[in-house]
DSSP file (Angstrom, degrees, kcal/mol; ACC not computed):
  #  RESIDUE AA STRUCTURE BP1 BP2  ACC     N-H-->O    O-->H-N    N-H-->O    O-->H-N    TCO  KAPPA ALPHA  PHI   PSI    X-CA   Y-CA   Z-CA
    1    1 A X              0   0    0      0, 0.0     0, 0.0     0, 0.0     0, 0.0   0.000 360.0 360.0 360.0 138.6  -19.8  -13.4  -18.6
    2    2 A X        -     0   0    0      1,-0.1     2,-0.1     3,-0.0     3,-0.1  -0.188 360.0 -89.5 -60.2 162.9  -20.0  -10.9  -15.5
    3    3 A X        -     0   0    0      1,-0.1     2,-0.3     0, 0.0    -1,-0.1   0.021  39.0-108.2 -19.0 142.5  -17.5   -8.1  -15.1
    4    4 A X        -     0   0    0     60,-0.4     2,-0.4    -2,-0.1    -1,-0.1  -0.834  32.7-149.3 -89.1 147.6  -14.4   -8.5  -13.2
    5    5 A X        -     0   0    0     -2,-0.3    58,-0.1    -3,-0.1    59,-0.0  -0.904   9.4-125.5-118.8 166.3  -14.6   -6.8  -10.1
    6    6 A X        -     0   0    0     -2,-0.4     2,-0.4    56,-0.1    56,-0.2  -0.278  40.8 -98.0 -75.4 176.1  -11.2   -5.1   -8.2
    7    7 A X     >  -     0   0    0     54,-1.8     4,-2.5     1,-0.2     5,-0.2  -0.850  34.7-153.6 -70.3 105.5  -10.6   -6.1   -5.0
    8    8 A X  H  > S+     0   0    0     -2,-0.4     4,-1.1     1,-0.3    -1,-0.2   0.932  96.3  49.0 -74.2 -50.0  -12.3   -3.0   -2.9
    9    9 A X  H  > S+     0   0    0      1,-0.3     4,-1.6     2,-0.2    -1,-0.3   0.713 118.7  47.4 -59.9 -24.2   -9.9   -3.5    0.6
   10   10 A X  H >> S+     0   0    0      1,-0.2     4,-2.1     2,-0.2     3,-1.9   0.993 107.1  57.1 -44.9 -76.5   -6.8   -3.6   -2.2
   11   11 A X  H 3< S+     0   0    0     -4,-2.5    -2,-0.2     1,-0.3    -1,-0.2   0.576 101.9  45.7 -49.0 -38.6   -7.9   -1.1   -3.6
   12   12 A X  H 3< S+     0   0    0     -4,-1.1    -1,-0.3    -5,-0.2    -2,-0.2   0.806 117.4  47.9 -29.2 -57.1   -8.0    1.3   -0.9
   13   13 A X  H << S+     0   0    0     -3,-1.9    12,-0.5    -4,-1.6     2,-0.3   0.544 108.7  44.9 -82.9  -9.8   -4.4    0.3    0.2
   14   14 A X  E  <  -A   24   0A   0     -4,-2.1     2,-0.3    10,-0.1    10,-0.2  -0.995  55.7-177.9-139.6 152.4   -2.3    0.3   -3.0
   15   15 A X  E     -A   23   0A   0      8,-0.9     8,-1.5    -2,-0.3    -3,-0.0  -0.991  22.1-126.7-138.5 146.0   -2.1    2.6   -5.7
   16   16 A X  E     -A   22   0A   0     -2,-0.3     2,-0.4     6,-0.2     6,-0.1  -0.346  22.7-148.8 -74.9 162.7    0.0    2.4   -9.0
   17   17 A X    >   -     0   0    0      4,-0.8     3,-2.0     1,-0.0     4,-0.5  -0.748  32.2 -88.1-118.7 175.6    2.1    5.0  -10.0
   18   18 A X  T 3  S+     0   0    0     -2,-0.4    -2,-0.1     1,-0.3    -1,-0.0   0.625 129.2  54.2 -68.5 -15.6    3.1    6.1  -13.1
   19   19 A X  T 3  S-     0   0    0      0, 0.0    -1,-0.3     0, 0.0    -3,-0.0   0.518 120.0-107.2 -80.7 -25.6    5.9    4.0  -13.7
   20   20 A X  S <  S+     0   0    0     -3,-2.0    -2,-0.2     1,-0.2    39,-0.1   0.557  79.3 137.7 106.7  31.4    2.9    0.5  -12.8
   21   21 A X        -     0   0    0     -4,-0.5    -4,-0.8    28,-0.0     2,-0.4  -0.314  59.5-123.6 -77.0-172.3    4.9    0.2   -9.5
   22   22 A X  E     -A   16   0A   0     -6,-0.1    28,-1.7    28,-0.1    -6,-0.2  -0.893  24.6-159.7-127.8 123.9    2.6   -0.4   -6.4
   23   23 A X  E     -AB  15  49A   0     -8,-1.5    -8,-0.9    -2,-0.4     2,-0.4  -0.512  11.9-173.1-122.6 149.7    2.9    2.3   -3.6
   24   24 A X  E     -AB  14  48A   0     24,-2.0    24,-3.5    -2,-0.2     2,-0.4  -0.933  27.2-117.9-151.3 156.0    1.8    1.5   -0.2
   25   25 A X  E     - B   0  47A   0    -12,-0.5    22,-0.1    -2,-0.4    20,-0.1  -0.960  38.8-103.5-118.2 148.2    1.4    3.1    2.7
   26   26 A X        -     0   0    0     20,-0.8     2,-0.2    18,-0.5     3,-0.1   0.150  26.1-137.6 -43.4 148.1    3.8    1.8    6.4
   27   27 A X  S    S+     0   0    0      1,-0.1    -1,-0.1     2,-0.0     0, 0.0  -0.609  78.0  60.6 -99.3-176.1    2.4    0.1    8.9
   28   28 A X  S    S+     0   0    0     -2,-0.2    -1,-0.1     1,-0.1    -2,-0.1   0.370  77.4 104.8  91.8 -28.5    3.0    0.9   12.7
   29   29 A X        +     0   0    0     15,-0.1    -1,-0.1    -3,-0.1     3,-0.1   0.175  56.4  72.5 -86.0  21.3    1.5    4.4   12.5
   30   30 A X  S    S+     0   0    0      1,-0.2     3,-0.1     2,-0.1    -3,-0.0   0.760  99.9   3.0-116.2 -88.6   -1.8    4.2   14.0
   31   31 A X  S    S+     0   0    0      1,-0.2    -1,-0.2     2,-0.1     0, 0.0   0.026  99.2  49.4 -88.6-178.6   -1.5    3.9   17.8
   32   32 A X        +     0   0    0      1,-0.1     3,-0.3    -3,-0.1    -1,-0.2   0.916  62.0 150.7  37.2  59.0    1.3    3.9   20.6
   33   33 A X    >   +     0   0    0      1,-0.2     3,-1.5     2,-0.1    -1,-0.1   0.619  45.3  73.8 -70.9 -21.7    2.7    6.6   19.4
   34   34 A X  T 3  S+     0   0    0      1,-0.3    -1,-0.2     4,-0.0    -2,-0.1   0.714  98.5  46.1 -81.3  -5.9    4.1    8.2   22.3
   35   35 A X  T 3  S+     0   0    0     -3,-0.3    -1,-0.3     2,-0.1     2,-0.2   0.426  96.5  91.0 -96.8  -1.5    7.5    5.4   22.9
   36   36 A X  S <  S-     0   0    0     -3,-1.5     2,-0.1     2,-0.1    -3,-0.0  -0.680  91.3-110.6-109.0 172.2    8.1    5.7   19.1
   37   37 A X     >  -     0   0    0     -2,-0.2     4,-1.5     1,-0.1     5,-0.2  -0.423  20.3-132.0 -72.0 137.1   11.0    9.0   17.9
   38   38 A X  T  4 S+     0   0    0      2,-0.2    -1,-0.1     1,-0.2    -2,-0.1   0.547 111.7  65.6 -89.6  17.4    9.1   11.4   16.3
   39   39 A X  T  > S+     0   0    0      3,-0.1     4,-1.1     2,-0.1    -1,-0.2   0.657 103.0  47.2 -65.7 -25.2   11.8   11.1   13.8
   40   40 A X  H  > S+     0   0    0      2,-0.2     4,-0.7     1,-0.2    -2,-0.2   0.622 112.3  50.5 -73.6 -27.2   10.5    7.3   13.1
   41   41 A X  H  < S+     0   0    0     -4,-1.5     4,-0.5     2,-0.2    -1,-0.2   0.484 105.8  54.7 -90.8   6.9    6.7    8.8   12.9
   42   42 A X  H >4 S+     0   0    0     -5,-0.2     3,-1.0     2,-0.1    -2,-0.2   0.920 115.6  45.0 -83.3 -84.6    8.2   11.5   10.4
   43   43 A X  H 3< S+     0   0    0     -4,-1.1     3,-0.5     1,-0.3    -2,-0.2   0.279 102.0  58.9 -35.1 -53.2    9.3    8.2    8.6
   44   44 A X  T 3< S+     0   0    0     -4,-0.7   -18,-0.5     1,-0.2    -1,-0.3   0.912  96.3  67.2 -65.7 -71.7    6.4    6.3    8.9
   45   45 A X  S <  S+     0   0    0     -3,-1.0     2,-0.2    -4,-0.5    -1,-0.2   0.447  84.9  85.5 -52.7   8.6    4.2    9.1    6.8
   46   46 A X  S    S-     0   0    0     -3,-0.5   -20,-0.8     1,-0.0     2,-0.1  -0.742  84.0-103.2-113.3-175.2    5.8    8.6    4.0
   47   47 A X  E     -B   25   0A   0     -2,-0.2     2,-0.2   -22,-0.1   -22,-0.2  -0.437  31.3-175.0 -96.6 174.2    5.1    5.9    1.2
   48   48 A X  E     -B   24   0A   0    -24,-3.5   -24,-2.0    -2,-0.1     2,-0.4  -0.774  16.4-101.6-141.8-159.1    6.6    3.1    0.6
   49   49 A X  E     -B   23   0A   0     -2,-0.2     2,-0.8   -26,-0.2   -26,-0.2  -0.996  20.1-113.0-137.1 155.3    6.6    0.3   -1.9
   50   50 A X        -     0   0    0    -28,-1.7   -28,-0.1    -2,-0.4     8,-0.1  -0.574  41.1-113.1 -95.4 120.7    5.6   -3.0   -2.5
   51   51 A X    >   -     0   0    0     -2,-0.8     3,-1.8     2,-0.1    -1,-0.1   0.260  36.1-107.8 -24.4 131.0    8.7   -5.8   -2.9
   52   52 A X  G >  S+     0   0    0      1,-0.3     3,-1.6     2,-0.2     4,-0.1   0.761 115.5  64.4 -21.5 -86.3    8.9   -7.2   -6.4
   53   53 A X  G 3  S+     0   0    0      1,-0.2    -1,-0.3     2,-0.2     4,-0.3   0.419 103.7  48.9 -21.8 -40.6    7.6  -10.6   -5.5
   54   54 A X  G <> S+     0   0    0     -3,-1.8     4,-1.2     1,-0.2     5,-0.3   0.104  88.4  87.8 -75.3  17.1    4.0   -9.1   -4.5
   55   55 A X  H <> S+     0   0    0     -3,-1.6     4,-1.6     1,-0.2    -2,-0.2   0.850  83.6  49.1 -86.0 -20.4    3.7   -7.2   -7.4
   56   56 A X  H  > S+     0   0    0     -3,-0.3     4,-1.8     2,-0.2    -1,-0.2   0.837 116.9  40.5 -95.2 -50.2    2.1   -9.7   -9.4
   57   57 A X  H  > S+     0   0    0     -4,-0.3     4,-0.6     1,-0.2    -2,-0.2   0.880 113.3  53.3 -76.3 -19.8   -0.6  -10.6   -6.8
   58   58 A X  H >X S+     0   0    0     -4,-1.2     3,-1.9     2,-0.2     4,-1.9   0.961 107.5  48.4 -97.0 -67.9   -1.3   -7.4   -5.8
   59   59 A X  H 3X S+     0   0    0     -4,-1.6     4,-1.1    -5,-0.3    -1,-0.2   0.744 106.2  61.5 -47.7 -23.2   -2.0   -6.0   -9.5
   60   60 A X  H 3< S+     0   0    0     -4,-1.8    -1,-0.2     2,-0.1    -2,-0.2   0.760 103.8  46.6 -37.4 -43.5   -4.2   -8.8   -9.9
   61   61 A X  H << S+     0   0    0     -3,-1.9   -54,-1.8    -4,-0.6   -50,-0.2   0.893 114.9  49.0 -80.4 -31.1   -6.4   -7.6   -7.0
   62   62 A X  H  < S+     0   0    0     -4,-1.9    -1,-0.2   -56,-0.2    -3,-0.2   0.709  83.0  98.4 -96.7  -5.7   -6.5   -4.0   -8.4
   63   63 A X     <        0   0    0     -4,-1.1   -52,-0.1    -5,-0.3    -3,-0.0  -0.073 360.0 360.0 -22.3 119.3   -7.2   -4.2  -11.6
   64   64 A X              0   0    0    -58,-0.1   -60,-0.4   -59,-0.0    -1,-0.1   0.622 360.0 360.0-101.9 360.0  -10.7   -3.6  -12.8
């Protein structure tokens, strides 16, 4: 039987952390910047994590 393979576009967007949580990064930060606060693009640059309930599908995909 083949290899499993990850998911590559997961894998790009989430990463675990040391604790097996799944860290993400915001959306909203790529364009039309100029209406948003730059205290909300400060905001925006940081990580965030993904809700309890997608942790299960989401470690599925990045798994090798």
């Amino acid at each position: 039987m083949p290899k499993m393979k990850s998911n590559r576009a997961a894998s790009k967007r989430f990463r675990l952390t040391g604790s097996g949580k799944i860290r993400r990064s915001k959306a909203y930060a790529s364009h039309i910047l100029t209406k948003k606060s730059a205290k909300r693009k400060r905001n925006l640059r940081k990580n965030g994590l993904i809700a309890g309930s997608d942790e299960k599908r989401i470690k599925l995909l990045i798994t090798k």
